[in-house]
VOPAFI-859773 format. One record per atom (N, C-alpha, C): residue number from 1; atom name; x, y, z. Coordinates in nm, 2 decimals. Atoms other than C-alpha are relative to their C-alpha. Layout:
residues N
NUM:CA:X:Y:Z;
...
END
This chain:
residues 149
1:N:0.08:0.09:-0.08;
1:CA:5.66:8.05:-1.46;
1:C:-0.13:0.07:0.03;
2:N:0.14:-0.07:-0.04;
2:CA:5.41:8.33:-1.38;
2:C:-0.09:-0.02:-0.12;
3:N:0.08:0.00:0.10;
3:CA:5.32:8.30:-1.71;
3:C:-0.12:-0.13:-0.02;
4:N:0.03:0.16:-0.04;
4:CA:5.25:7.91:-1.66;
4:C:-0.17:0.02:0.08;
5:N:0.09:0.01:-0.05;
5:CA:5.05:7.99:-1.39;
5:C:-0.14:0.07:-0.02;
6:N:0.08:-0.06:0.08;
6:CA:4.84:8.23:-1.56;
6:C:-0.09:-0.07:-0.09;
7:N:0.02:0.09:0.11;
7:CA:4.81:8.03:-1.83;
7:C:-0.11:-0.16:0.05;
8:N:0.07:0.09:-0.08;
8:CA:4.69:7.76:-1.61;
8:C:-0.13:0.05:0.06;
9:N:0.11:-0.05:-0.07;
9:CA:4.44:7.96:-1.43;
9:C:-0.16:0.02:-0.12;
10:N:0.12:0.02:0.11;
10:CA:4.29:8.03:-1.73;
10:C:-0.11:-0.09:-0.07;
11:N:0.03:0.14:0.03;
11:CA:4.23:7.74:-1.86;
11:C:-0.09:-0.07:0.12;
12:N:0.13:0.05:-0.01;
12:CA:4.08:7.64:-1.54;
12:C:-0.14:0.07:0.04;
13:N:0.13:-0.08:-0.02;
13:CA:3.86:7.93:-1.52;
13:C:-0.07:-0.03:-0.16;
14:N:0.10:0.07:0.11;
14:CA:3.74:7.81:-1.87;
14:C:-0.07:-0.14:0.03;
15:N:0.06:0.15:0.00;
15:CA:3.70:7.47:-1.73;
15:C:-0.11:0.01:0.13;
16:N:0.13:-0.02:-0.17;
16:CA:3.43:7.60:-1.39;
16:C:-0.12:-0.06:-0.12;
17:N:0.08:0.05:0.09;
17:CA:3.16:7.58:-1.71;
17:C:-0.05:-0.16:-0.02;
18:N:0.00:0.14:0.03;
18:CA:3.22:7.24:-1.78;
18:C:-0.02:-0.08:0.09;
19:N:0.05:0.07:-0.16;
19:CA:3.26:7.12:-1.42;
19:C:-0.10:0.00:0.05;
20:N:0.15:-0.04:-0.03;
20:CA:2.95:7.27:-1.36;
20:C:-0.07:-0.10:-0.09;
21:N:0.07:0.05:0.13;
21:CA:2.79:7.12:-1.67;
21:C:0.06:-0.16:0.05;
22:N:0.02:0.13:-0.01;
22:CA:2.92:6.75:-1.56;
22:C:-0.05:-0.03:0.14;
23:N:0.06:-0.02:-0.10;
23:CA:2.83:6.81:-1.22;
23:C:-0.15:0.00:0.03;
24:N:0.14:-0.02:-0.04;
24:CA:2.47:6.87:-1.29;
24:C:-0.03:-0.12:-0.07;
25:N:0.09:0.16:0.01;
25:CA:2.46:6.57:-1.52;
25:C:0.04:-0.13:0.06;
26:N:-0.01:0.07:-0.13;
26:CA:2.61:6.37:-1.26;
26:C:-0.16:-0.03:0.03;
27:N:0.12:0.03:-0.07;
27:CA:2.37:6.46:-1.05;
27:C:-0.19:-0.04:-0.04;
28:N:0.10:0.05:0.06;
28:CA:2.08:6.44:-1.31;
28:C:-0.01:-0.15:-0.02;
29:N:0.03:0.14:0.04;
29:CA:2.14:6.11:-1.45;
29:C:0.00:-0.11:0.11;
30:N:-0.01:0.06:-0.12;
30:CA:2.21:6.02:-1.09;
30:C:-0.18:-0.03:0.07;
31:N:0.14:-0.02:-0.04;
31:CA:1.86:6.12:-1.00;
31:C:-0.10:-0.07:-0.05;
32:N:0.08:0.04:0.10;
32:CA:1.67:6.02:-1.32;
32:C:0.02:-0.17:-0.09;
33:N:0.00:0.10:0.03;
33:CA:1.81:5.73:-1.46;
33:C:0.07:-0.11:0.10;
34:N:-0.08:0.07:-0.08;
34:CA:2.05:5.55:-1.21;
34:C:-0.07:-0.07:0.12;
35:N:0.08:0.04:-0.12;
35:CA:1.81:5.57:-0.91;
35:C:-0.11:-0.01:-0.02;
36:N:0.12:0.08:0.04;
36:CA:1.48:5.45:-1.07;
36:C:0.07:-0.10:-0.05;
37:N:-0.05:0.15:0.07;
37:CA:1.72:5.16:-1.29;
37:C:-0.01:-0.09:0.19;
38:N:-0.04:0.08:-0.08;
38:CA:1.85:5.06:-0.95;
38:C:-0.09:-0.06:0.14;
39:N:0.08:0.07:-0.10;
39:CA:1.54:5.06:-0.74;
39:C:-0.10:-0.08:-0.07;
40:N:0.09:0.10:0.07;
40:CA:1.38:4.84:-1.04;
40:C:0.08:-0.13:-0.04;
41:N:-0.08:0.10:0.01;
41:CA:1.65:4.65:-1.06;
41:C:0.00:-0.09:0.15;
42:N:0.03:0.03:-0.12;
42:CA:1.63:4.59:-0.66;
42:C:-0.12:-0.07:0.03;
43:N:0.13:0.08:0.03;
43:CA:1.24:4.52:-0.69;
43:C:0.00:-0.13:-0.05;
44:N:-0.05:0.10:0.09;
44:CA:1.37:4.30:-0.95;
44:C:0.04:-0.12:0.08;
45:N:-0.12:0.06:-0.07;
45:CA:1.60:4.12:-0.75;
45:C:-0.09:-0.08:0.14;
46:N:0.08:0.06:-0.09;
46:CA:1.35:4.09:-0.47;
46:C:-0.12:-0.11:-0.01;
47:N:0.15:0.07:0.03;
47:CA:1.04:3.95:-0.65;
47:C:0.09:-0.14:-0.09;
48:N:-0.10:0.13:0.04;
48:CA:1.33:3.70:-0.79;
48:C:0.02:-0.10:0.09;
49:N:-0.01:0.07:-0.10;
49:CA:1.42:3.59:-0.48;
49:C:-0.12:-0.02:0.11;
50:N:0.12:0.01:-0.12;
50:CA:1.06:3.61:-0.28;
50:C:-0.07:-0.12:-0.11;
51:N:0.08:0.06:0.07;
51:CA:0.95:3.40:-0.63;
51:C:0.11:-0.12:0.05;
52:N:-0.14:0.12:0.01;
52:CA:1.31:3.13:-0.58;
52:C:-0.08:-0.04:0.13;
53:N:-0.01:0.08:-0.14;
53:CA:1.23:3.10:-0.18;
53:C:-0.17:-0.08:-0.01;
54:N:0.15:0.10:0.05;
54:CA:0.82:3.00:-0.33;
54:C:0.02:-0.09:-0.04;
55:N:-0.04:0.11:0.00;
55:CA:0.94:2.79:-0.46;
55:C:0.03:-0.15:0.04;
56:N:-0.07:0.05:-0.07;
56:CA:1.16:2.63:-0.29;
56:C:-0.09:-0.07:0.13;
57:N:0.06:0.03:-0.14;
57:CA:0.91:2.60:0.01;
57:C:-0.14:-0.05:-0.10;
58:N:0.17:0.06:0.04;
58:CA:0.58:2.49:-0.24;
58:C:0.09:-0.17:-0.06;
59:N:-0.04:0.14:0.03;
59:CA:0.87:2.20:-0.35;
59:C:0.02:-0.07:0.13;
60:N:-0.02:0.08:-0.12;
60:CA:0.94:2.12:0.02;
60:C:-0.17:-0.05:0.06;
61:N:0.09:0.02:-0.04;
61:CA:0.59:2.12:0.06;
61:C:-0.06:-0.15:-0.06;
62:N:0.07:0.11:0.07;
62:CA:0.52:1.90:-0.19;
62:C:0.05:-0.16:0.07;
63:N:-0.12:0.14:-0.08;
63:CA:0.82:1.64:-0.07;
63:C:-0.09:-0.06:0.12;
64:N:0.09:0.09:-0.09;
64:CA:0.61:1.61:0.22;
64:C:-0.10:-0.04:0.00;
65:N:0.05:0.05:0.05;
65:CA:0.33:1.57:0.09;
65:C:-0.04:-0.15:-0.05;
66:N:-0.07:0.16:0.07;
66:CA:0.50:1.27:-0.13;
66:C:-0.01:-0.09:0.11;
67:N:-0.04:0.08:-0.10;
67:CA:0.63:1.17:0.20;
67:C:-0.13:-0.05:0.07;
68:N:0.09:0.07:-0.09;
68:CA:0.31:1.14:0.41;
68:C:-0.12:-0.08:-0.12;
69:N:0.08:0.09:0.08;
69:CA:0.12:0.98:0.09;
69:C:0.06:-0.17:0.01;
70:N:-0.05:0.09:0.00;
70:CA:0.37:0.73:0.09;
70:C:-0.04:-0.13:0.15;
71:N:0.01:0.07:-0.14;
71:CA:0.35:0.66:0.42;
71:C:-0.16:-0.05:0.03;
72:N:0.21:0.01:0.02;
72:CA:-0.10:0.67:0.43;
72:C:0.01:-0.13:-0.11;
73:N:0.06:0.13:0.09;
73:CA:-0.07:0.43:0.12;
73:C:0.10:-0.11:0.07;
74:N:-0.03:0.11:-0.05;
74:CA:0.18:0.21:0.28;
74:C:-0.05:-0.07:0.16;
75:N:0.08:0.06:-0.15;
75:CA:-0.02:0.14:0.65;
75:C:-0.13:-0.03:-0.07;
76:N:0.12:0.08:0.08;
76:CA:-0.30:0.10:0.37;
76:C:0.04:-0.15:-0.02;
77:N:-0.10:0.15:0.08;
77:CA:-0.11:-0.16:0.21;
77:C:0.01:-0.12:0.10;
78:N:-0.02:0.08:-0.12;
78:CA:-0.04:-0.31:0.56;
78:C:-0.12:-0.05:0.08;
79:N:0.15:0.04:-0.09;
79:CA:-0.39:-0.32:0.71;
79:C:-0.09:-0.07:-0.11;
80:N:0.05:0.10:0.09;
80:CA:-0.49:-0.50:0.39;
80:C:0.05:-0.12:-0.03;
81:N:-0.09:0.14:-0.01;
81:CA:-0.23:-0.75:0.40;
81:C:-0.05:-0.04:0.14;
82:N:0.03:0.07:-0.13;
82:CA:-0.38:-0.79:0.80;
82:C:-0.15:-0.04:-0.06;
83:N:0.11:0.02:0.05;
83:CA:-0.70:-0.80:0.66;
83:C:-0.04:-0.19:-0.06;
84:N:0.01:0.12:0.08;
84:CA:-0.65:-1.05:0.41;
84:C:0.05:-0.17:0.08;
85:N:-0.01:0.13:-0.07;
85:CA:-0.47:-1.27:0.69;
85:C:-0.07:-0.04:0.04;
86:N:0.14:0.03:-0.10;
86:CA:-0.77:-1.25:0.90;
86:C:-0.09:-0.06:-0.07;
87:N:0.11:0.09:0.14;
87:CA:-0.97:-1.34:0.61;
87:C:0.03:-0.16:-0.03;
88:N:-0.07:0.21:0.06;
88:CA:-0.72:-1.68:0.54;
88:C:-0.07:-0.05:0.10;
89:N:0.02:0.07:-0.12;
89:CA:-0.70:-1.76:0.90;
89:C:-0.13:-0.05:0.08;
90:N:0.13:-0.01:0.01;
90:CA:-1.09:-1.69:0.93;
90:C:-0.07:-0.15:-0.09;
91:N:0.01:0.11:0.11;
91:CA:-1.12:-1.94:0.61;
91:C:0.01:-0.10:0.09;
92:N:-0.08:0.10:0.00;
92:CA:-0.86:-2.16:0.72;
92:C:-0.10:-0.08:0.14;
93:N:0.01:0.04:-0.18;
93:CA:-1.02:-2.22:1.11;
93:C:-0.16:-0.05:-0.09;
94:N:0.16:0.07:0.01;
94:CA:-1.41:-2.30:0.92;
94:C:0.03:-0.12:-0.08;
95:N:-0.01:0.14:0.07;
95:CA:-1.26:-2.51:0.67;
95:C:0.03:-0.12:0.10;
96:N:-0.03:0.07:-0.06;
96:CA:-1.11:-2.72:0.94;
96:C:-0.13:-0.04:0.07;
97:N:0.16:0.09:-0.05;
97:CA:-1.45:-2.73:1.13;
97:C:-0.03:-0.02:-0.08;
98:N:0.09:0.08:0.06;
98:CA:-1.61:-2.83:0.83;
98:C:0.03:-0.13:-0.01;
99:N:-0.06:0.07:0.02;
99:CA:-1.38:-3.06:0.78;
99:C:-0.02:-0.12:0.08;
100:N:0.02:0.08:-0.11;
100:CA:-1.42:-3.22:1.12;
100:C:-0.10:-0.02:0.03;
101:N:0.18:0.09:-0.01;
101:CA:-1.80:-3.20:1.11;
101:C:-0.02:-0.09:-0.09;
102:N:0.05:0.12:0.14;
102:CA:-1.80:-3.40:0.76;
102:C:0.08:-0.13:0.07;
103:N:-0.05:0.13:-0.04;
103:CA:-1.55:-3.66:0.93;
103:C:-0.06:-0.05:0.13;
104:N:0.11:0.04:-0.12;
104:CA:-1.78:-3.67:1.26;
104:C:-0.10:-0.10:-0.07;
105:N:0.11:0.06:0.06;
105:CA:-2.06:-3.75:0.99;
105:C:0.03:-0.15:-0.02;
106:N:-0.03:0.13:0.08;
106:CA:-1.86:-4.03:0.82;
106:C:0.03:-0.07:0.10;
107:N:-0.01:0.10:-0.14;
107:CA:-1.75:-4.16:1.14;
107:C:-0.14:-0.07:0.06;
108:N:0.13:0.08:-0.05;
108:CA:-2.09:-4.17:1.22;
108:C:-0.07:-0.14:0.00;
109:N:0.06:0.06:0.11;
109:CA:-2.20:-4.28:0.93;
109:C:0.08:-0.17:-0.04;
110:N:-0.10:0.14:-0.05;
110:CA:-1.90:-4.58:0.95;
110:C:-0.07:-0.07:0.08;
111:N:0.03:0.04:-0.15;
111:CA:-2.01:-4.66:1.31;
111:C:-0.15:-0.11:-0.04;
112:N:0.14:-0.01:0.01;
112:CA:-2.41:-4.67:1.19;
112:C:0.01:-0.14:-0.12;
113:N:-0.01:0.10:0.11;
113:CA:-2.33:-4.90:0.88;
113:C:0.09:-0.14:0.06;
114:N:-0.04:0.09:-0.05;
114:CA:-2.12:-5.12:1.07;
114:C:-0.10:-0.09:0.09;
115:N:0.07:0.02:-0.05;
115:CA:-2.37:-5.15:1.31;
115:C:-0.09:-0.10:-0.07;
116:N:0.08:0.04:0.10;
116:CA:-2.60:-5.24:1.04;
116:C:0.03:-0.16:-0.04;
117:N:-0.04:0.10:0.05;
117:CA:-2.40:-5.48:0.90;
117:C:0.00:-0.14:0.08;
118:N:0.04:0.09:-0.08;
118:CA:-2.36:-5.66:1.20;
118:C:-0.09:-0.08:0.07;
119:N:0.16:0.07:-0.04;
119:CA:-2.73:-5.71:1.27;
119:C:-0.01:-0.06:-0.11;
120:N:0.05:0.08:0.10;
120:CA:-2.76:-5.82:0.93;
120:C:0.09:-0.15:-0.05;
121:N:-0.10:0.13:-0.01;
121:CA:-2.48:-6.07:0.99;
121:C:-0.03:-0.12:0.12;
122:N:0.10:0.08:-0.13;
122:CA:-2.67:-6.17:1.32;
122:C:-0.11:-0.05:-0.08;
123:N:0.14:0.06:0.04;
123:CA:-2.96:-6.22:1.15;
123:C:-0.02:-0.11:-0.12;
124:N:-0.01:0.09:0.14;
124:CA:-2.81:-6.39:0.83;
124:C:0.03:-0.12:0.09;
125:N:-0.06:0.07:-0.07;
125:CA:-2.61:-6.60:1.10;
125:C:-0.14:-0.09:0.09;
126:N:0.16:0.09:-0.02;
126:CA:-2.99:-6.68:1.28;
126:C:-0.04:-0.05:-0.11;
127:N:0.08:0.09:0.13;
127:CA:-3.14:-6.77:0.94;
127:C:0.06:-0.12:-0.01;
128:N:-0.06:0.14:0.03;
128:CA:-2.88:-7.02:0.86;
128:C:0.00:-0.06:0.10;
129:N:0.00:0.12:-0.11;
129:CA:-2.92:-7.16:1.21;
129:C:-0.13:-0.07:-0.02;
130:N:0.14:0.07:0.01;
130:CA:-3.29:-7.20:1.13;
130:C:0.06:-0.08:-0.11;
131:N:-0.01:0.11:0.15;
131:CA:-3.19:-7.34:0.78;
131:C:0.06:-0.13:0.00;
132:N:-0.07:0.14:-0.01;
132:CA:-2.93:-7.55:0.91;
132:C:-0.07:-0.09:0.06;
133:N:0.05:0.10:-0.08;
133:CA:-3.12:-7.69:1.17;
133:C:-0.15:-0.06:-0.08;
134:N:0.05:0.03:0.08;
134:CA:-3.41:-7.73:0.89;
134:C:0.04:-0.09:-0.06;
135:N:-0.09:0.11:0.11;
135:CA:-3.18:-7.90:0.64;
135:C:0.02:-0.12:0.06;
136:N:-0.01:0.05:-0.11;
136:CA:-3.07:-8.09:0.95;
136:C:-0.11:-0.15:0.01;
137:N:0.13:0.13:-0.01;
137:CA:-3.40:-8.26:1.04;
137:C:-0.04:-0.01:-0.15;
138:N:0.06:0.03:0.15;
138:CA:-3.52:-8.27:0.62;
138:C:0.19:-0.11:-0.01;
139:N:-0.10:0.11:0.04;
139:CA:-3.19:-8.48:0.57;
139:C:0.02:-0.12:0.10;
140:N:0.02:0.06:-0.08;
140:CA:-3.22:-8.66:0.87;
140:C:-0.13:-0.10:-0.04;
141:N:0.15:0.06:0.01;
141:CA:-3.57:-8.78:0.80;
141:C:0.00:-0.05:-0.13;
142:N:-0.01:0.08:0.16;
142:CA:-3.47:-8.86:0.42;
142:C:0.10:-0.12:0.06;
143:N:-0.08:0.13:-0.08;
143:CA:-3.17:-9.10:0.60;
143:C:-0.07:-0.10:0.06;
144:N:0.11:0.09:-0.11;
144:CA:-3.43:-9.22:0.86;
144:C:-0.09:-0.11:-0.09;
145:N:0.09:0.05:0.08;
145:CA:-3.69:-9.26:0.60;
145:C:0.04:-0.07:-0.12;
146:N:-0.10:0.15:0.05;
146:CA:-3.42:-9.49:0.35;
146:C:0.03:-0.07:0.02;
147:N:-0.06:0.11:-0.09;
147:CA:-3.32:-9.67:0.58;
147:C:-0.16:-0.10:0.01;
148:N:0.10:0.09:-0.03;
148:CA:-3.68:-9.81:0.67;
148:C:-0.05:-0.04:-0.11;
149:N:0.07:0.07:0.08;
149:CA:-3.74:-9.92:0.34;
149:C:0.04:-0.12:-0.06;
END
């Protein structure tokens, strides 16, 4: 068994070299390649996620954006649709005064013509009184004057 352990020692007094030897490239590769990969990998990782949350916040920006265009063109939309009623109702209220000044006229103008007519119906109505009472005595005086012959 002594021998064993002899035997063993040896062995790991041949293996201190090696230990040593993985030991330093441990800690080399640990140094040199591992801990520059993993603070560019981390960089990495951060300019990933500082570019995802830009994102993320230039799309929420945009959303509102969308949202208050929407909103600005639709109270447009609205104050042109008031517009345009003001504009009818504006219309609508002259046309009716026109309407009722033009039937003022014709009423007038009715009124004035009737008027008219009626003097000229008086007056036609005097003529034929003169005429009748003309005709009257001329037929009278043709009767009168037949008779005495």
């Amino acid at each position: 068994m002594e021998q064993t352990f002899q035997a063993l020692g040896g062995i790991l007094f041949k293996a201190i070299p090696t230990v040593i030897f993985l030991l330093f490239l441990f800690v080399f590769l640990k140094s040199m390649l591992f801990g520059p990969l993993e603070r560019v990998m981390k960089q990495r990782e951060e300019a990933t996620e500082g570019a995802r949350k830009k994102a993320q916040d230039a799309f929420r920006r945009a959303e509102q954006k969308a949202a208050e265009y929407e909103t600005t063109l639709r109270e447009a939309r609205l104050e042109v649709y008031r517009e345009e009623e003001e504009f009818r109702r504006r219309w609508s209220s002259e046309q009716a005064e026109h309407v009722s000044g033009a039937r003022a006229r014709a009423e007038s103008m009715i009124a004035e013509a009737r008027q008219g007519i009626a003097a000229e119906v008086e007056s036609a109505k005097a003529a034929l009184r003169e005429d009748s009472v003309k005709l009257a005595e001329q037929i009278a005086r043709a009767v009168l004057a037949g008779r005495g012959r």
